[in-house]
VMD Tcl script that builds the backbone (N, CA, C; Angstrom):
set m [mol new atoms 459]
animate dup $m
set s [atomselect $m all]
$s set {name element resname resid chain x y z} {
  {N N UNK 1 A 94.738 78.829 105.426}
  {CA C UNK 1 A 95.498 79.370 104.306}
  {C C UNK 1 A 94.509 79.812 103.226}
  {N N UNK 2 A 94.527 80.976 102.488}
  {CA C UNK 2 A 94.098 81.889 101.789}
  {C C UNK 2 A 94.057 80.924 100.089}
  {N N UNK 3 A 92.727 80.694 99.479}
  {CA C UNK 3 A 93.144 80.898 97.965}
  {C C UNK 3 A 94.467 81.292 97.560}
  {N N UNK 4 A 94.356 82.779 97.854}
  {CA C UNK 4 A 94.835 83.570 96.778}
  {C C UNK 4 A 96.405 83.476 97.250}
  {N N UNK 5 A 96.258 83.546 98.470}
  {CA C UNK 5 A 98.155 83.184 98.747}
  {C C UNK 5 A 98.662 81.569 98.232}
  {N N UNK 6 A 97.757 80.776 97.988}
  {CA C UNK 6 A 97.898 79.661 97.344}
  {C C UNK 6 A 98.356 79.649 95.910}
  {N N UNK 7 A 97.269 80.546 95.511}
  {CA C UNK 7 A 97.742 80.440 94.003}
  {C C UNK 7 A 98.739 81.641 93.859}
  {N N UNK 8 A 98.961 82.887 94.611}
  {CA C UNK 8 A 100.586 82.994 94.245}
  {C C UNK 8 A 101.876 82.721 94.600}
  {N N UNK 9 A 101.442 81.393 95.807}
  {CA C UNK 9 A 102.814 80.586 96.268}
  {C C UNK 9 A 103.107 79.382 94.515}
  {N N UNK 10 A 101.898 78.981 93.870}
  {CA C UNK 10 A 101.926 78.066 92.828}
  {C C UNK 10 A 102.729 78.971 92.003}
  {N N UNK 11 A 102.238 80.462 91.739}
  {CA C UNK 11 A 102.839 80.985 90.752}
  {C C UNK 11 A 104.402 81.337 91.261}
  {N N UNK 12 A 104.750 81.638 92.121}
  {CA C UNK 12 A 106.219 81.820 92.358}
  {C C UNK 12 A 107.034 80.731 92.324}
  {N N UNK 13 A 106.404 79.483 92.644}
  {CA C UNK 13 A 107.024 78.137 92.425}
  {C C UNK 13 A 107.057 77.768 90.919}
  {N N UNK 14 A 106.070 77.899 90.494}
  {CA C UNK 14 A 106.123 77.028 88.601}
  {C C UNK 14 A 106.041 77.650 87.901}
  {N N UNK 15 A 105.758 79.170 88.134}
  {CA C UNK 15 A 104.752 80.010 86.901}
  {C C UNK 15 A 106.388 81.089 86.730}
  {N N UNK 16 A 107.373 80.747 87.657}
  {CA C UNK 16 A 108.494 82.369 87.591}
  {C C UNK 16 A 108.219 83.308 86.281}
  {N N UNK 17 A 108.821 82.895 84.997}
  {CA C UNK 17 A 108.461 83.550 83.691}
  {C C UNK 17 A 106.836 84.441 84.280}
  {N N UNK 18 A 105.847 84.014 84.390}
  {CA C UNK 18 A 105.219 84.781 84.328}
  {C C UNK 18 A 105.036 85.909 85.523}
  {N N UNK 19 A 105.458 85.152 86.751}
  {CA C UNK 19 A 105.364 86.478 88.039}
  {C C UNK 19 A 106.105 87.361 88.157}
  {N N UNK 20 A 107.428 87.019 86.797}
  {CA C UNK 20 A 108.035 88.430 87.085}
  {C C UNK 20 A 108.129 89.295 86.450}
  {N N UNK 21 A 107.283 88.350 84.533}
  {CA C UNK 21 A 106.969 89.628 83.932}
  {C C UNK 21 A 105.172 90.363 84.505}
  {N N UNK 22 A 104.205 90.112 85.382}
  {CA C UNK 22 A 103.362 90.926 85.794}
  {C C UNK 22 A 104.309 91.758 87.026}
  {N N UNK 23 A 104.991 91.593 87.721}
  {CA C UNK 23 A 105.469 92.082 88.368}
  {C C UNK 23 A 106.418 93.461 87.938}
  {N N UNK 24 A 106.686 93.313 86.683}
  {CA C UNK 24 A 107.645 94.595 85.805}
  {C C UNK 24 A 106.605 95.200 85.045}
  {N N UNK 25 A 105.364 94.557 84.954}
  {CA C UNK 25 A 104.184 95.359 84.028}
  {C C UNK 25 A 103.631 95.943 85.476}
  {N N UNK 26 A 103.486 95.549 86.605}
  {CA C UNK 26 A 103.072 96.382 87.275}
  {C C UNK 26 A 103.944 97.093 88.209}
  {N N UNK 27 A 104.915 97.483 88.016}
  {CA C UNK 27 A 106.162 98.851 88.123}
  {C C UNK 27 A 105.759 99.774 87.343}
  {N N UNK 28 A 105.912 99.570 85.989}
  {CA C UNK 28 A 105.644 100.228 84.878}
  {C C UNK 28 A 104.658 101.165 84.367}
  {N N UNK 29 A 103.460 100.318 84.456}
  {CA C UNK 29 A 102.097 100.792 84.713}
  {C C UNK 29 A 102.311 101.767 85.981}
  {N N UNK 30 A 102.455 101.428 87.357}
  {CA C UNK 30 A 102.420 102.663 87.833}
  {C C UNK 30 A 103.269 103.778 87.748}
  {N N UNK 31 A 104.557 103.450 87.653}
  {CA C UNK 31 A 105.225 104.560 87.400}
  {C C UNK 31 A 104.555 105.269 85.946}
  {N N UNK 32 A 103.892 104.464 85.131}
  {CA C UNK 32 A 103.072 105.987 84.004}
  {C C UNK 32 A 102.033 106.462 84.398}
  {N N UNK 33 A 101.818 106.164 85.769}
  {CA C UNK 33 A 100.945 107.269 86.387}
  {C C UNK 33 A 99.388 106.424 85.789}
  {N N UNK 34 A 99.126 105.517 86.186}
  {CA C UNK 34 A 98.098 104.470 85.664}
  {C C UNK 34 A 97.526 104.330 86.902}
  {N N UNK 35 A 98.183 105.270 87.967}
  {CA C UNK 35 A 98.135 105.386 89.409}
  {C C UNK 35 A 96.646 104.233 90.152}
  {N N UNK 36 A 95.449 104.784 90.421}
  {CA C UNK 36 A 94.423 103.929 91.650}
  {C C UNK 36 A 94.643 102.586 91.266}
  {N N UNK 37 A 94.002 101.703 90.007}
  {CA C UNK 37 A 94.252 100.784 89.900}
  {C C UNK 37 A 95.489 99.747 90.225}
  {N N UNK 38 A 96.468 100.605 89.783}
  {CA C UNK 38 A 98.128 99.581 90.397}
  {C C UNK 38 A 98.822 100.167 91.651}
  {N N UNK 39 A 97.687 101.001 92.561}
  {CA C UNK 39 A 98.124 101.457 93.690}
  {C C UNK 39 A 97.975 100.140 94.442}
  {N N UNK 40 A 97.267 99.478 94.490}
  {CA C UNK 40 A 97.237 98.320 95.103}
  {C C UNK 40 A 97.473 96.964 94.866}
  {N N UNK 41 A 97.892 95.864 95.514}
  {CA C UNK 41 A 97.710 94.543 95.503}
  {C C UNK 41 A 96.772 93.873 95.585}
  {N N UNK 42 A 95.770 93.538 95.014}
  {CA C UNK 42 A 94.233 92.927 95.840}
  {C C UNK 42 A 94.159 94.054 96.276}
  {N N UNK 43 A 94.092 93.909 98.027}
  {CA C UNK 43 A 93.206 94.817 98.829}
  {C C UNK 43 A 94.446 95.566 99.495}
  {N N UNK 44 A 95.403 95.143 99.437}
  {CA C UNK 44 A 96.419 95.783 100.083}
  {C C UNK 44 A 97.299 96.927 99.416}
  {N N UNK 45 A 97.447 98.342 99.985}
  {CA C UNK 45 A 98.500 99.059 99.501}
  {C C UNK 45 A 99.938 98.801 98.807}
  {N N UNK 46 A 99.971 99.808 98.265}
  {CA C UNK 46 A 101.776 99.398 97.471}
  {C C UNK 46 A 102.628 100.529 97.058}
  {N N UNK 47 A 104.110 100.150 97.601}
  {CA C UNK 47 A 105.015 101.375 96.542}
  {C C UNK 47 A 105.973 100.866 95.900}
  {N N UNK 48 A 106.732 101.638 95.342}
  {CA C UNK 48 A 107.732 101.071 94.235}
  {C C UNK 48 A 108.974 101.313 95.334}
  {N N UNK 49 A 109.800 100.340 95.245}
  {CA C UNK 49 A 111.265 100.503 95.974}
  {C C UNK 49 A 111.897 100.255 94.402}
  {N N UNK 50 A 113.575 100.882 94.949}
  {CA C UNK 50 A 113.638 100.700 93.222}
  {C C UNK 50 A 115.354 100.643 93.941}
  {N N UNK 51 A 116.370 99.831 93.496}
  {CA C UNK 51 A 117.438 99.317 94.240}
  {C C UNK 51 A 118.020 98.653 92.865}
  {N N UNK 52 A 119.441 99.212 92.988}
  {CA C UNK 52 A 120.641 98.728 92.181}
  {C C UNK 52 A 120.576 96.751 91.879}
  {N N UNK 53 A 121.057 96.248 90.882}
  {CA C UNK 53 A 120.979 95.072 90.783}
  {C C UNK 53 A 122.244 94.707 91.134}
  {N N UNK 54 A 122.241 93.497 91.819}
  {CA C UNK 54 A 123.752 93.364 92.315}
  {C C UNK 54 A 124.388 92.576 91.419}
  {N N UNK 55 A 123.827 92.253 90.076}
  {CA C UNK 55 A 125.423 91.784 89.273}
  {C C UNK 55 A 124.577 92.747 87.908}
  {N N UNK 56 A 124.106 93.380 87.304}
  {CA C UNK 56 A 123.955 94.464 86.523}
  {C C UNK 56 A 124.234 95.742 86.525}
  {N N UNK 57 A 124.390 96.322 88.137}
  {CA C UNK 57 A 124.111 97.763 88.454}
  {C C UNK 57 A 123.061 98.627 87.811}
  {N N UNK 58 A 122.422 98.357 87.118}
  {CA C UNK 58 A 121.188 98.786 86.570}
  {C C UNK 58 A 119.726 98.704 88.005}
  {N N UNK 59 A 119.166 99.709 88.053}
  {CA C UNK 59 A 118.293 100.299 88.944}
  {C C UNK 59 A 117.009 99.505 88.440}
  {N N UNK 60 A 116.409 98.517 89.515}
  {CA C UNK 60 A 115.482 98.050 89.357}
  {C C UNK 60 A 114.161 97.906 90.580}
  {N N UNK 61 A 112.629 98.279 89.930}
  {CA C UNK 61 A 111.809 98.548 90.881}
  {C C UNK 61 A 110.944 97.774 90.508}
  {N N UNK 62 A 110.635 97.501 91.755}
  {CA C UNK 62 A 109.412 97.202 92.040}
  {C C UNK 62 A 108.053 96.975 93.199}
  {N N UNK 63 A 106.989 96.617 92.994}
  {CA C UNK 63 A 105.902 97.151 93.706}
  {C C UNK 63 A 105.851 96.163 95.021}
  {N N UNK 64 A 106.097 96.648 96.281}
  {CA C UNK 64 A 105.846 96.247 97.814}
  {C C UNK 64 A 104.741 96.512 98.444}
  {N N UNK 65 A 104.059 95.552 99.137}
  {CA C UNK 65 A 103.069 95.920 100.056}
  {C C UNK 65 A 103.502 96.910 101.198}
  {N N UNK 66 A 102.508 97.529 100.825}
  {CA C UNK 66 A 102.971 98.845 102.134}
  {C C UNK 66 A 102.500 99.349 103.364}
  {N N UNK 67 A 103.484 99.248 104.163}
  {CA C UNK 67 A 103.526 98.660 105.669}
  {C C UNK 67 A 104.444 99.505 106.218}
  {N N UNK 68 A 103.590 100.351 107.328}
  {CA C UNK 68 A 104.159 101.736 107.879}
  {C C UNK 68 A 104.479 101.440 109.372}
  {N N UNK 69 A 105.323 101.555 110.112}
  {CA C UNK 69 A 105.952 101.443 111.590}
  {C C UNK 69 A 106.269 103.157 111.553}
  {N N UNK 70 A 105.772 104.319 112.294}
  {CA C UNK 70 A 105.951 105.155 112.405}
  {C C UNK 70 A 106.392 105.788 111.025}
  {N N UNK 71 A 107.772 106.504 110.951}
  {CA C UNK 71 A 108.121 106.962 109.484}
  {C C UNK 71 A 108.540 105.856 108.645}
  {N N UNK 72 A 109.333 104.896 109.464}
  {CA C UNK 72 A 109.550 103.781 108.928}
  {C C UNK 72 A 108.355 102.784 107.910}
  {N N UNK 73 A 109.664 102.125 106.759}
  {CA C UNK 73 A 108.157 101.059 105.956}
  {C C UNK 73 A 108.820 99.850 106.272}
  {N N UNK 74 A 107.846 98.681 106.173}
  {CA C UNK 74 A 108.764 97.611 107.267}
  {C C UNK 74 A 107.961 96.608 105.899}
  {N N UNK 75 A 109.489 95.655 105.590}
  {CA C UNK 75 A 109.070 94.953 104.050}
  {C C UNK 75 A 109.273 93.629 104.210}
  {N N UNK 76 A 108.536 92.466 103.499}
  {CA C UNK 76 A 109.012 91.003 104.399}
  {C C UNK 76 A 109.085 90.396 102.378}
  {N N UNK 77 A 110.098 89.747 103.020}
  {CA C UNK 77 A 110.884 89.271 101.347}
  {C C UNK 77 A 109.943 87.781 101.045}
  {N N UNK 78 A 109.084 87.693 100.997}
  {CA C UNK 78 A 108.077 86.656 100.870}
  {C C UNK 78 A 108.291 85.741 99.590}
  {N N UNK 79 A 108.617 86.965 98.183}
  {CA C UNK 79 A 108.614 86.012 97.350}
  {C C UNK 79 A 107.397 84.993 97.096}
  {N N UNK 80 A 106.023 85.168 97.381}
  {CA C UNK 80 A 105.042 84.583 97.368}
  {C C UNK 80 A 105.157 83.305 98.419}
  {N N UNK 81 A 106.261 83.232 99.288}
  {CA C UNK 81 A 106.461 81.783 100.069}
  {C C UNK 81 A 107.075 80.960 99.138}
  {N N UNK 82 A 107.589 81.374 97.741}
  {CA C UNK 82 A 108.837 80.384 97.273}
  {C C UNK 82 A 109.730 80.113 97.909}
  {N N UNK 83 A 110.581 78.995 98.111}
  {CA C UNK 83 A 111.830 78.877 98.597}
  {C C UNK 83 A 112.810 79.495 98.463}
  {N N UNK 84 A 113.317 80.307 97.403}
  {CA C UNK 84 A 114.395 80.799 97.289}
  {C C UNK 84 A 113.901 82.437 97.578}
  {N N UNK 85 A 115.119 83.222 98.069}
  {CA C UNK 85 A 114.408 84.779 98.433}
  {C C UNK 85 A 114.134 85.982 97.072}
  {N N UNK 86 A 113.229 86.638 97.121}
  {CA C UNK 86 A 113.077 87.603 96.132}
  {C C UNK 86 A 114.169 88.044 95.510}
  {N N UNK 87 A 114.510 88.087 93.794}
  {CA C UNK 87 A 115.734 89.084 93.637}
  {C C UNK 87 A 116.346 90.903 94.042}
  {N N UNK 88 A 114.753 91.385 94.309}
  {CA C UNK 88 A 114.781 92.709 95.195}
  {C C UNK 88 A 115.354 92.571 96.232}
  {N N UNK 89 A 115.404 91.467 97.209}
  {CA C UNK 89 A 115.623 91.522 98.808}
  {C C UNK 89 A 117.350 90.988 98.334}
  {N N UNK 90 A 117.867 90.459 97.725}
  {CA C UNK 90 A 118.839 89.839 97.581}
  {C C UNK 90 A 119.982 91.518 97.114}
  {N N UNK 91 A 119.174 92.081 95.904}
  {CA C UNK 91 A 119.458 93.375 95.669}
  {C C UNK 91 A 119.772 94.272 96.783}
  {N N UNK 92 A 119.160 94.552 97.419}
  {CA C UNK 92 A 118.943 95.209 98.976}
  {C C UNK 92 A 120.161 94.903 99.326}
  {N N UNK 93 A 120.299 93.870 100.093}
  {CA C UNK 93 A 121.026 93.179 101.094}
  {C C UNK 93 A 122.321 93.963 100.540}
  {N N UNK 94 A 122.481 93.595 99.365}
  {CA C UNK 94 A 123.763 93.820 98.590}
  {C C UNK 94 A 124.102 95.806 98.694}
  {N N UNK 95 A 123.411 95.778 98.141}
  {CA C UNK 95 A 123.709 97.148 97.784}
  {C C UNK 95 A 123.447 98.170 99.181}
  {N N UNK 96 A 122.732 97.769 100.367}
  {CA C UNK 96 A 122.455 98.779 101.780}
  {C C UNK 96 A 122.056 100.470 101.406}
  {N N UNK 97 A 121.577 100.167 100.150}
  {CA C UNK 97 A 120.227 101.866 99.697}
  {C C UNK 97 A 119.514 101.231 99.092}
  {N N UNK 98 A 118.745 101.927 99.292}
  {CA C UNK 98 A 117.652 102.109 98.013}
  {C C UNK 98 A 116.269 103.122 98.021}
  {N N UNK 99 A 115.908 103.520 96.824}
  {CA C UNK 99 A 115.108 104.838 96.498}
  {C C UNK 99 A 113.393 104.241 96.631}
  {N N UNK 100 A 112.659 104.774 97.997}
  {CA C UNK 100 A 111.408 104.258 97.512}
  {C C UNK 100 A 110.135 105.551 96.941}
  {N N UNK 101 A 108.816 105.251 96.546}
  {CA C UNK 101 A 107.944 106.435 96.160}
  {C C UNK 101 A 106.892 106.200 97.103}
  {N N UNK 102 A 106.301 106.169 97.783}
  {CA C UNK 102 A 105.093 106.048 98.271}
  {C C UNK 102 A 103.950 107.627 97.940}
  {N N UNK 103 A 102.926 107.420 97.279}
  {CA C UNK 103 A 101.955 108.359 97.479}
  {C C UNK 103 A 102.766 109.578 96.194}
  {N N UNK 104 A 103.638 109.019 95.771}
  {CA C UNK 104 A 104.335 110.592 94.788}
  {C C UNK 104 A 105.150 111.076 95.177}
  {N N UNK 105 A 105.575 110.576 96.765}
  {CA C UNK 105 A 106.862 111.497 97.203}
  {C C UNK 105 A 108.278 110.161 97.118}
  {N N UNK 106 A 109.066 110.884 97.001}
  {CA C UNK 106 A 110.524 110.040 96.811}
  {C C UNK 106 A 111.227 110.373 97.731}
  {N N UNK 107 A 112.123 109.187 98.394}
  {CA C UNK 107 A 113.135 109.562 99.199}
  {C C UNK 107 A 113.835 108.133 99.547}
  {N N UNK 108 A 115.414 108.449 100.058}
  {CA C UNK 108 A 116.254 107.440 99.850}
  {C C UNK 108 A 116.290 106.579 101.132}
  {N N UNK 109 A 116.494 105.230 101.440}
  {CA C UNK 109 A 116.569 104.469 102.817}
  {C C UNK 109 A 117.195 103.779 102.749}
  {N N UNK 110 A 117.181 103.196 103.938}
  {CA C UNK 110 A 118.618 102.421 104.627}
  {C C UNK 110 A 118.127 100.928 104.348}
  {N N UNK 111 A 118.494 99.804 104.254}
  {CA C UNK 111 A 117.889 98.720 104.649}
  {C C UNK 111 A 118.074 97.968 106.010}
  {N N UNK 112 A 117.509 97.489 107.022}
  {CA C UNK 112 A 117.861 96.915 108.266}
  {C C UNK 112 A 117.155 95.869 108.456}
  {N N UNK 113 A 117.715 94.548 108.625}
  {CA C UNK 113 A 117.360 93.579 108.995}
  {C C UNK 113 A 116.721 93.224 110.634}
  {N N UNK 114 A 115.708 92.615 110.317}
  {CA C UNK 114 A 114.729 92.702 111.605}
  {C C UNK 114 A 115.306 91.186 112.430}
  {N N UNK 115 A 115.093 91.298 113.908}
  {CA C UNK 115 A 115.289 90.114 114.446}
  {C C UNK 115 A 114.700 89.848 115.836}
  {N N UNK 116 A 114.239 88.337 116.879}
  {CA C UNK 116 A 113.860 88.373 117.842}
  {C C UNK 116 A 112.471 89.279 117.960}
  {N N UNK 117 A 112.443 89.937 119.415}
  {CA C UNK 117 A 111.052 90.413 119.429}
  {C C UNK 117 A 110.629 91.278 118.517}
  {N N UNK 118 A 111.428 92.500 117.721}
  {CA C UNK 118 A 110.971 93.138 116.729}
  {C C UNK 118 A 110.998 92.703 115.376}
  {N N UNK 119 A 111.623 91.838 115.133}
  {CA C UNK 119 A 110.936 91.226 113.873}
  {C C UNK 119 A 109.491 90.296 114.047}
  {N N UNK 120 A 109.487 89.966 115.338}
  {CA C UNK 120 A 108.296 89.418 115.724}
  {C C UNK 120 A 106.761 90.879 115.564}
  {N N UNK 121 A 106.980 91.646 115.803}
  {CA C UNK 121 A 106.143 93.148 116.374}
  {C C UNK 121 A 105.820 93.612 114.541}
  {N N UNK 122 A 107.056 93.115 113.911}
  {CA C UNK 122 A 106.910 93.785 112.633}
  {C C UNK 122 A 106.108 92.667 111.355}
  {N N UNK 123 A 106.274 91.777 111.857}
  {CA C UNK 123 A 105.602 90.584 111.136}
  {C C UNK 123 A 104.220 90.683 111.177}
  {N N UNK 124 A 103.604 90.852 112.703}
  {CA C UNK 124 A 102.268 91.485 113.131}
  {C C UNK 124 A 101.908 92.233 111.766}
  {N N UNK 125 A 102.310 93.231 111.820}
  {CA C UNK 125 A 101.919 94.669 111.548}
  {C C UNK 125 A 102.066 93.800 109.739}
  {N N UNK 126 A 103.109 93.412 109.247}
  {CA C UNK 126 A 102.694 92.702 107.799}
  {C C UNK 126 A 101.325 92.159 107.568}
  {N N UNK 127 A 101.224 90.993 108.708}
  {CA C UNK 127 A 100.361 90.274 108.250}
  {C C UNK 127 A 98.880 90.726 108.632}
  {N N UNK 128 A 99.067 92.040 109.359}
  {CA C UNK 128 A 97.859 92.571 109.684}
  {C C UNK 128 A 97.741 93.450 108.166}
  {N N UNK 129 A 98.326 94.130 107.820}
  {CA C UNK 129 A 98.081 94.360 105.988}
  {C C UNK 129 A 98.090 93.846 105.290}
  {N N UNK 130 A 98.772 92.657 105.377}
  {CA C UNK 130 A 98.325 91.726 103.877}
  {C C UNK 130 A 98.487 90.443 104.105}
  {N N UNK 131 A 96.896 89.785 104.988}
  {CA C UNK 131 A 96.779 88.310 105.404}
  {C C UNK 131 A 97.663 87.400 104.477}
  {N N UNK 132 A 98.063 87.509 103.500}
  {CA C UNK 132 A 98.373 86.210 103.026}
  {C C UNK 132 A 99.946 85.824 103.058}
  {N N UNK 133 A 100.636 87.153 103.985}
  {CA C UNK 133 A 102.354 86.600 104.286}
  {C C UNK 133 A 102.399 85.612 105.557}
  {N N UNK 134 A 101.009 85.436 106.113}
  {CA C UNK 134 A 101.167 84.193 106.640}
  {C C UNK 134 A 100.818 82.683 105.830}
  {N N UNK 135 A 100.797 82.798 105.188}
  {CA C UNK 135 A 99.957 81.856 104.191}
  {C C UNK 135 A 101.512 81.463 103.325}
  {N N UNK 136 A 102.096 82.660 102.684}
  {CA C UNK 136 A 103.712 82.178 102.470}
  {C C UNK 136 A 104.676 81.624 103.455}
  {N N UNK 137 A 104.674 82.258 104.809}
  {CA C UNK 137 A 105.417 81.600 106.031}
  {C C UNK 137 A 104.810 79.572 106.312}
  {N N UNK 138 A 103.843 79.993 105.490}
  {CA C UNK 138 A 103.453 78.380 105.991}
  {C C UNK 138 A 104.295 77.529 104.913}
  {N N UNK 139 A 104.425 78.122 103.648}
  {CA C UNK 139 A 104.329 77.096 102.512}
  {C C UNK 139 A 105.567 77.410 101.938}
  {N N UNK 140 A 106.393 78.126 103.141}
  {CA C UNK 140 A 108.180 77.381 102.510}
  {C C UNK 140 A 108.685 77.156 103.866}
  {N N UNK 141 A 110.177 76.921 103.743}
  {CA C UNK 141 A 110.702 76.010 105.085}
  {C C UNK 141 A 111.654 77.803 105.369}
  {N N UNK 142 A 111.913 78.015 104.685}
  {CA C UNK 142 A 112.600 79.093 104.765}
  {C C UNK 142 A 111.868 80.266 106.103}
  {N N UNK 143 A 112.523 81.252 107.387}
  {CA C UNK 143 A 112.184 82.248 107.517}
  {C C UNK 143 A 112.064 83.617 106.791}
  {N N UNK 144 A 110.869 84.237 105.925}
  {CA C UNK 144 A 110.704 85.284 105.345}
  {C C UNK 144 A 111.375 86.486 106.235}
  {N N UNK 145 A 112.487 86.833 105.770}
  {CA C UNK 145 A 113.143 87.663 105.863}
  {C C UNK 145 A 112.194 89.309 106.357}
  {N N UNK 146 A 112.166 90.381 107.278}
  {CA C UNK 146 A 111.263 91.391 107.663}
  {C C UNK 146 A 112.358 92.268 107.604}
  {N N UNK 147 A 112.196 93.616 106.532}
  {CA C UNK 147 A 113.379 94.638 106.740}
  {C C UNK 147 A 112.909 95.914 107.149}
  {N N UNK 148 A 113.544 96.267 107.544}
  {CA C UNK 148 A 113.054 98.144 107.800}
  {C C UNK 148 A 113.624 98.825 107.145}
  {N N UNK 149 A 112.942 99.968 106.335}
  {CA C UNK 149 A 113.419 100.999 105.717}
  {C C UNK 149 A 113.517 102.279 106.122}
  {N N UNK 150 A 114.660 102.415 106.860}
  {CA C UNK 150 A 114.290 103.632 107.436}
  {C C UNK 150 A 115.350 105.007 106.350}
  {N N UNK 151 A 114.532 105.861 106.792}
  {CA C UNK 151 A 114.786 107.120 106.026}
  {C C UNK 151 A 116.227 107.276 105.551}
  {N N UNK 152 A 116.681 107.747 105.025}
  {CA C UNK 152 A 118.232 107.756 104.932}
  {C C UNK 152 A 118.667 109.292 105.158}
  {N N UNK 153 A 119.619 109.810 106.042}
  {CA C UNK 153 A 120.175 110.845 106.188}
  {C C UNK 153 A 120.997 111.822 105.902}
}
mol reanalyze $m
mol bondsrecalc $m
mol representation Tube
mol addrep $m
């Protein structure tokens, strides 16, 4: 297990107040075009998904590690390995759209829940971009949820 997935499983567990206001400073920041620097996580890529709130209706985004399966982006609700699931993925679930940006381009997707061997194939491909969603799978009891976003038509 990773430092750094350590200390942001600590921060999603005790620190909330603060992981979710860096988490809205870094939406923000990139959407003003503050672009290389908040293109990434650490070492890993990122885009903004941006999805209705399910008891506000107010449109809320934020920054995902980004993880490509053909056209498809394939997203795992990690929540740093807190116990309880991300309010984005909970958003999702609810609402079945949402608007993502990758690279400057925009376009709308579906959400689909992964299961069996392809949520297995797609977990790979996470944790081969950003070692430390195994490091959250260790340090809650919960299965991290793997969704696919595929294009919307």
């Amino acid at each position: 297990m990773s430092l750094l997935g350590r200390v942001n499983n600590f921060s999603s567990n005790h620190l909330d107040p603060f992981a979710r206001a860096f988490s809205r400073f870094h939406a923000r920041r990139h959407a003003a075009g503050k672009g290389r620097l908040f293109d990434r996580y650490f070492s890993a890529p990122v885009f903004a998904l941006t999805v209705r709130g399910r008891r506000s209706g107010e449109p809320r985004t934020v920054m995902l590690i980004l993880t490509r399966r053909g056209d498809d982006l394939i997203v795992g609700a990690s929540n740093g390995g807190n116990h309880k699931p991300p309010a984005w993925y909970l958003n999702l679930r609810d609402a079945g759209e949402a608007e993502v940006e990758v690279d400057g381009e925009r376009w709308r997707v579906t959400p689909r829940p992964t299961e069996g061997a392809e949520r297995d194939e797609c977990w790979q491909l996470l944790v081969a971009t950003y070692p430390d969603f195994a490091t959250y799978q260790r340090l809650t009891d919960r299965q991290i949820p793997v969704i696919v976003l595929e294009r919307a038509t």
